[in-house]
N, C-alpha and C positions, 0 to 999 in steps of 0.2 A: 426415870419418872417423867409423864407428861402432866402440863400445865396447862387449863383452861385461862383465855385473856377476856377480859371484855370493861369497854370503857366505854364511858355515854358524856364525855366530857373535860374539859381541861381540869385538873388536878381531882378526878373521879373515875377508878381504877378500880379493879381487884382482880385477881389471880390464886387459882383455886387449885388443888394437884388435883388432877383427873379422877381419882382414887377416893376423893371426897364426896364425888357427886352421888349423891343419895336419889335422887330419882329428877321424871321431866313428867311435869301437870299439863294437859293442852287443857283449858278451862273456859276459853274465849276463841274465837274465830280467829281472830289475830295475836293471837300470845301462847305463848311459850314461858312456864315456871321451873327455871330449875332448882331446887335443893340442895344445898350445901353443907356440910359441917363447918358448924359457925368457927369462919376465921379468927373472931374476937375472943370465943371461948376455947376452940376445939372440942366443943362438946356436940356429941347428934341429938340431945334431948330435944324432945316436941318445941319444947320452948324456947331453943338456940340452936336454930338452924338460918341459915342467910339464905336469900331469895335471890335470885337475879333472874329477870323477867325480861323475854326476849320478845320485841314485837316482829314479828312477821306477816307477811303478806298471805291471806286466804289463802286457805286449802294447800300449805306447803309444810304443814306439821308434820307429816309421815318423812317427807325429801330433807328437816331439816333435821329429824331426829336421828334419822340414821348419817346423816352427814357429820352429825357430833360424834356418833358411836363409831360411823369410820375413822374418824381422825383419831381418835383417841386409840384405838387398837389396829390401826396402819403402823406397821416397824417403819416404815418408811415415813412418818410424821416425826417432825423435830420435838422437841420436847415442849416448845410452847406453842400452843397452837391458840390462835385469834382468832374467837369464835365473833364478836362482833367489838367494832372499831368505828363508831359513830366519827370523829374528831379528822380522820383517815380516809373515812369510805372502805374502811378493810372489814371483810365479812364473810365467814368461813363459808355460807351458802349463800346464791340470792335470795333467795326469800327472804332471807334476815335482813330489818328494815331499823332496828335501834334497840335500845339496852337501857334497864334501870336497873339499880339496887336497892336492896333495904338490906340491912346485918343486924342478924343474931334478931329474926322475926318469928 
């Protein structure tokens, strides 16, 4: 099983099983929404789903999407994969520039 990482800060984390993600939003020029089955519930209702909103750099939402959907189905990717590591500077693509959360939104 793979694991999506992403942290926007010191004791500000979540890890998601790749299997969870429910879909990716481009809604803004610079962001990125992915969808989750809320960690907190485990439920996919409308109303408890977690968000984790990726800011990127224009016009790299085509290069960063498919860079997640590689990771994720490369046999060759370890199970957890760092999609963005503010605290690090570790960042599954460039264009990923920082990470928030909100759960079970």
């Amino acid at each position: 099983m793979k694991y999506l990482y992403f942290k926007d800060g010191d004791n500000d984390a979540q890890l998601y099983p790749a299997a969870n993600l429910l879909g990716i939003i481009h809604d803004a020029n610079t962001s990125l929404k992915l969808r989750f089955v809320s960690a907190v519930t485990g439920s996919a209702a409308a109303t408890e789903v977690d968000l984790v909103t990726l800011t990127i750099t224009a016009d790299t939402e085509t290069a960063v999407c498919e860079a997640i959907v590689g990771a994720m189905n490369d046999p060759r990717t370890s199970g957890f994969i760092v999609v963005a590591n503010v605290t690090t500077g570790e960042f599954l693509h460039p264009g990923i520039t920082g990470t928030a959360a909100t759960l079970d939104s």
